[in-house]
N, CA, C and O atoms as CSV, one atom per row, in Angstrom:
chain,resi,resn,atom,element,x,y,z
A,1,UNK,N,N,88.438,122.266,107.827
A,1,UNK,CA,C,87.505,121.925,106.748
A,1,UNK,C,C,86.627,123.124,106.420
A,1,UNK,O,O,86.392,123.900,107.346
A,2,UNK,N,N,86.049,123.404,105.070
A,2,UNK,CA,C,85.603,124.503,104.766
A,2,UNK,C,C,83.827,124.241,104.251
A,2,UNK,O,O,83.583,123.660,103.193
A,3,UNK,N,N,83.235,124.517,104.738
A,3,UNK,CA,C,81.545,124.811,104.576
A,3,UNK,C,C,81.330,125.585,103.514
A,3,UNK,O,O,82.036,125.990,102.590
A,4,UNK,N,N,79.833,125.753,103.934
A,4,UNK,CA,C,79.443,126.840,103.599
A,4,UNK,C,C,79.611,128.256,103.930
A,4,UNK,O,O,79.640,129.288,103.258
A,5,UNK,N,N,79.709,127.990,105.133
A,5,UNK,CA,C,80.668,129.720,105.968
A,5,UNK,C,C,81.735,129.831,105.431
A,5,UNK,O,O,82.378,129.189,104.600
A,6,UNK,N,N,81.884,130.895,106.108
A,6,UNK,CA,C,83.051,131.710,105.775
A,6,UNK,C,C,84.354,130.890,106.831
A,6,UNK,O,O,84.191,130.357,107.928
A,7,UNK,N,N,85.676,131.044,105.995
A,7,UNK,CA,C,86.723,130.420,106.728
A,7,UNK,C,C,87.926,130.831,107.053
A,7,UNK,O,O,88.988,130.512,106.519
A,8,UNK,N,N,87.735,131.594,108.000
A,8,UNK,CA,C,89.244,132.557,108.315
A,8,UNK,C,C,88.934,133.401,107.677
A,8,UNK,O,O,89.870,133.685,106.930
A,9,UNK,N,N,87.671,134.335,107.442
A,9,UNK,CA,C,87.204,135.552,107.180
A,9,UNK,C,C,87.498,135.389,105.647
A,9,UNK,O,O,87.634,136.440,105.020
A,10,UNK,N,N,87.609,134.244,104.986
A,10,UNK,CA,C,87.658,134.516,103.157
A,10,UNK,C,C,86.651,133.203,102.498
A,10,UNK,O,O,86.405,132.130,103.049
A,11,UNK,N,N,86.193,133.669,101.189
A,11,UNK,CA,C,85.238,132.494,101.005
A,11,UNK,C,C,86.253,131.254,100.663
A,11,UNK,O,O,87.442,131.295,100.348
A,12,UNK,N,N,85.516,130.318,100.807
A,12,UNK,CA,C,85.599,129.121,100.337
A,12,UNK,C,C,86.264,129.110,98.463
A,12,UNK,O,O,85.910,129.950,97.635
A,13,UNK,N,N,87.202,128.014,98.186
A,13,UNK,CA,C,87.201,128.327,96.740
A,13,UNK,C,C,86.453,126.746,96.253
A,13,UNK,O,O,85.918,126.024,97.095
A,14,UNK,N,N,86.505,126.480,95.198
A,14,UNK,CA,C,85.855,125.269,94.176
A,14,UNK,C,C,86.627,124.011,94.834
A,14,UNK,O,O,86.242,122.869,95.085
A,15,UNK,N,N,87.739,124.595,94.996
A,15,UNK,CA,C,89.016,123.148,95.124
A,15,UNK,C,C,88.811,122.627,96.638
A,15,UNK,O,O,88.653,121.438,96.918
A,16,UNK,N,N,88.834,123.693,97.585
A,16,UNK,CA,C,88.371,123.173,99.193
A,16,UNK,C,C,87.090,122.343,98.826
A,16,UNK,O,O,87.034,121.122,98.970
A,17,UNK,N,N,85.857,123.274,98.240
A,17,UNK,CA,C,84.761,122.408,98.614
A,17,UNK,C,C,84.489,121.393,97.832
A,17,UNK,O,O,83.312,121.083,98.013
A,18,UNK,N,N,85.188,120.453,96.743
A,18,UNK,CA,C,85.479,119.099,96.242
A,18,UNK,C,C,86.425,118.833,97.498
A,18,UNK,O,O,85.857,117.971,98.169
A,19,UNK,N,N,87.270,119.094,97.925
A,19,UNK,CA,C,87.997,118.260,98.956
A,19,UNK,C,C,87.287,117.593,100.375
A,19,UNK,O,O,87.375,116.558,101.035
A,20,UNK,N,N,86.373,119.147,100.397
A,20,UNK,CA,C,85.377,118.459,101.659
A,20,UNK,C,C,84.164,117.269,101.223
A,20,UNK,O,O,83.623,116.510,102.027
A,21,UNK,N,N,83.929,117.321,99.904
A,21,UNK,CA,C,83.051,116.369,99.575
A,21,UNK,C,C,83.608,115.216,99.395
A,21,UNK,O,O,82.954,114.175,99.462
A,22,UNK,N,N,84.998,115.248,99.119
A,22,UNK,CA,C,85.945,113.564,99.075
A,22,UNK,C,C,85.662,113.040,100.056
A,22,UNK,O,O,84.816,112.189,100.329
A,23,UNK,N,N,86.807,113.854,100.942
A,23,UNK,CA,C,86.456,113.884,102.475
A,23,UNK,C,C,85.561,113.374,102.978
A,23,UNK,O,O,85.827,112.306,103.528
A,24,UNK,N,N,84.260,113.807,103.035
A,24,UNK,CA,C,83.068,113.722,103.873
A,24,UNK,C,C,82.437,112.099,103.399
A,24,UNK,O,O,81.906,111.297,104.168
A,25,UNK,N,N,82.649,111.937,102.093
A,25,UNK,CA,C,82.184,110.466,101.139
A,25,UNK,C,C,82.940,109.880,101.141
A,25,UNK,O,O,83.066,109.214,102.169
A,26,UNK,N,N,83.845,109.708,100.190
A,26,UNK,CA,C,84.711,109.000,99.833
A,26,UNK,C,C,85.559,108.328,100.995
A,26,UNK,O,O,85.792,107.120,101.000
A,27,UNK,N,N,86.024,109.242,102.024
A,27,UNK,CA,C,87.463,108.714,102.898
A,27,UNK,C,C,86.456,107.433,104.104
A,27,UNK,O,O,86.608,106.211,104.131
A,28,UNK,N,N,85.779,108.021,104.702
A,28,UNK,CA,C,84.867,107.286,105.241
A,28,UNK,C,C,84.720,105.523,104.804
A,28,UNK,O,O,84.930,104.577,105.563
A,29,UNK,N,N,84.336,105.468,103.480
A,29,UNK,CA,C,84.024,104.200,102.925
A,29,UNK,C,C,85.617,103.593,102.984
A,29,UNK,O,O,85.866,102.639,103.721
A,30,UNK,N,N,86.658,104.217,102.156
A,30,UNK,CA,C,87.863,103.898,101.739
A,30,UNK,C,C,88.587,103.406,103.531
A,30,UNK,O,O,89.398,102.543,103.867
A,31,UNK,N,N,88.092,104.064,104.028
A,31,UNK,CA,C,89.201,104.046,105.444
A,31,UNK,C,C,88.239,102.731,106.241
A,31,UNK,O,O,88.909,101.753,106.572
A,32,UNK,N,N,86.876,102.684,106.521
A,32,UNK,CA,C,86.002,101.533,106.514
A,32,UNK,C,C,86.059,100.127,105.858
A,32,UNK,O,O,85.807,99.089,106.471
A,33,UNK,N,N,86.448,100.202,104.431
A,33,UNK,CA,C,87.110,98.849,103.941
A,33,UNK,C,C,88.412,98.911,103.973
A,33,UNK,O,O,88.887,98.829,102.840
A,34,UNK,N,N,89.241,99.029,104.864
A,34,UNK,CA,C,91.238,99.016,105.350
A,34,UNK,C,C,90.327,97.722,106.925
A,34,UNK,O,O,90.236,96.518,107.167
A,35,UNK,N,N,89.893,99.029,107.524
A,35,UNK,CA,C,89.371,98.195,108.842
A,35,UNK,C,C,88.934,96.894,108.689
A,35,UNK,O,O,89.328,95.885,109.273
A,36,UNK,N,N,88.042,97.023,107.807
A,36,UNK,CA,C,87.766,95.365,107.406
A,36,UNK,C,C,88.449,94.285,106.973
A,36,UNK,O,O,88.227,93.079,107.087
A,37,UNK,N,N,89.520,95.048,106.337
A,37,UNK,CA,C,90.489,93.573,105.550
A,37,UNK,C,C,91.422,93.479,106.660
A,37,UNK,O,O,91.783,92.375,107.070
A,38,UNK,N,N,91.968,94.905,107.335
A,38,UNK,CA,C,92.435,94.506,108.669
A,38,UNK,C,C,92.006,93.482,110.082
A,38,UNK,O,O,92.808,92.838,110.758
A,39,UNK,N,N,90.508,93.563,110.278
A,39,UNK,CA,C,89.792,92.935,111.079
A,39,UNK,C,C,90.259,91.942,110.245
A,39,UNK,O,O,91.398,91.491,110.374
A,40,UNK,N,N,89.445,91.538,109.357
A,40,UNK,CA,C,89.391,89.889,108.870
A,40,UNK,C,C,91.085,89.047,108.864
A,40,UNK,O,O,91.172,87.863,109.190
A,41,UNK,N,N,92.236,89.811,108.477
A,41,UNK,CA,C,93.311,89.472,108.558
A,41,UNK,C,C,93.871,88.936,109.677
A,41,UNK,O,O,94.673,88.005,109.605
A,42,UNK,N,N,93.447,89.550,110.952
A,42,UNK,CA,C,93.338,89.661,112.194
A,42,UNK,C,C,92.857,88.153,112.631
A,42,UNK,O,O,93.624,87.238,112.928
A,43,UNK,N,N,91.520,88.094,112.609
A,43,UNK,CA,C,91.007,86.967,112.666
A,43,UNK,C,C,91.262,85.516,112.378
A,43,UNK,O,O,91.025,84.422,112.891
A,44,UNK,N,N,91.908,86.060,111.223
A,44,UNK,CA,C,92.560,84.778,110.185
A,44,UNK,C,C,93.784,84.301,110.857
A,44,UNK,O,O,93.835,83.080,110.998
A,45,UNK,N,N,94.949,85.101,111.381
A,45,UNK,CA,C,95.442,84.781,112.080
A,45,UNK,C,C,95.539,84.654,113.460
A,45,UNK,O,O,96.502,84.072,113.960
């Protein structure tokens, strides 16, 4: 994953650091409601 540092001695481009912001937001929530419909599915049966 790419920061604000430097990464493998070259900067960062535009496209890594939208990927780390998906990443960091987006996958979290998305992968958090799977668990849930999984849990509840779970339950149900």
């Amino acid at each position: 994953m790419c920061g604000d540092e430097y990464n493998g001695g070259r900067v960062c481009t535009v496209g890594e650091g939208i990927m780390v912001k998906f990443y960091t937001i987006k996958l979290p929530k998305f992968l958090g409601g799977i668990v849930r419909a999984m849990l509840n599915s779970f339950k149900k049966g």
